[in-house]
N, C-alpha and C positions, 0 to 999 in steps of 0.2 A: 917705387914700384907698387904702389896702394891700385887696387880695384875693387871693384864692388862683387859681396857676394853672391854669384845665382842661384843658388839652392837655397834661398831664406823664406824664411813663413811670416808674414805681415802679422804681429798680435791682434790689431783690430781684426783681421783675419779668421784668424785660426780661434778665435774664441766660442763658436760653433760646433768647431771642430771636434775637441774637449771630448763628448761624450760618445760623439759615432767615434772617432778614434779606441777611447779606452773601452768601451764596451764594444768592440769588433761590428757597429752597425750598419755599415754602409755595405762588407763584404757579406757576412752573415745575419742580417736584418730579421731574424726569428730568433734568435740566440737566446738565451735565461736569464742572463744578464742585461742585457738592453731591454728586454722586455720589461724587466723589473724598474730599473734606474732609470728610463726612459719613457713617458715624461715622470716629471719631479713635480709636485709643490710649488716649494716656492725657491725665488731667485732674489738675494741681498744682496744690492751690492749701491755704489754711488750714484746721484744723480748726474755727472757730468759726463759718464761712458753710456748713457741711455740708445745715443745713437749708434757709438761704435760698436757696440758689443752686442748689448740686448738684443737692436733689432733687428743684427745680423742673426742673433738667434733663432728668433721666430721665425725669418722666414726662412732660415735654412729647415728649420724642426717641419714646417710645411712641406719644403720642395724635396726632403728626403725619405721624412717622417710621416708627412699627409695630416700631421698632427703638430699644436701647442706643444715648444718644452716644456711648461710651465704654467702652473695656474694664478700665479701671485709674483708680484714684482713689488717690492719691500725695498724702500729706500733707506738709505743711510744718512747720518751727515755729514758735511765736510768740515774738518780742522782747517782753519787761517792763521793766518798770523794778523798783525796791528792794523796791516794795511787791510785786510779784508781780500787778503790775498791767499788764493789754494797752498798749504803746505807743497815746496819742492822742493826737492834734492836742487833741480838744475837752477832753481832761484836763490839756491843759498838759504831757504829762510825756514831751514827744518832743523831738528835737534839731530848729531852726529845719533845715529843710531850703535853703532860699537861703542860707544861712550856712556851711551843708555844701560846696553847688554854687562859689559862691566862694571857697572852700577848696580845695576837691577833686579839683573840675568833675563836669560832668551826668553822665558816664561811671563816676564813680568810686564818688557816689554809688547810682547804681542797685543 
């Protein structure tokens, strides 16, 4: 008796969302807080979410905002494994993380 959930928020999605959400911008679009944290600097993050995430930011930051989130887009690296393959979970080819934490601790891992 499996069905699909309808009330779910796509990640590629809602990563736009993020800051008109937590800073109430969309309802209250003058607020202290969005004005402040709205836009930002800069944005870190990987080269392989450039499409899903980033440039849904942008133009969402236009079509809501009239404005850039961001004035710098800062790339990371990506961790492989042998093959030259992206670190996954679902490829199996990353180190157990709770194995790390118990090791390491939460701090050390990050």
């Amino acid at each position: 008796d499996l069905r699909q959930e309808t009330d779910a928020l796509d990640t590629w999605f809602s990563s736009w969302l993020w800051p008109m959400s937590v800073f109430d911008g969309i309802r209250n679009p003058e607020n202290e807080e969005i004005k402040y944290y709205y836009p930002t600097n800069d944005l870190v993050t990987g080269p392989d979410i450039l499409f899903f995430w980033v440039a849904r930011m942008i133009i969402a930051g236009y079509e809501y905002k009239d404005e850039k989130p961001f004035q710098n887009v800062y790339l990371t690296g990506l961790v492989r494994d042998k093959q030259r393959r992206k670190m996954s979970k679902s490829l199996g080819n990353s180190p157990d993380a709770l194995k790390l934490i118990e090791e390491y601790s939460a701090d050390g891992v990050r």
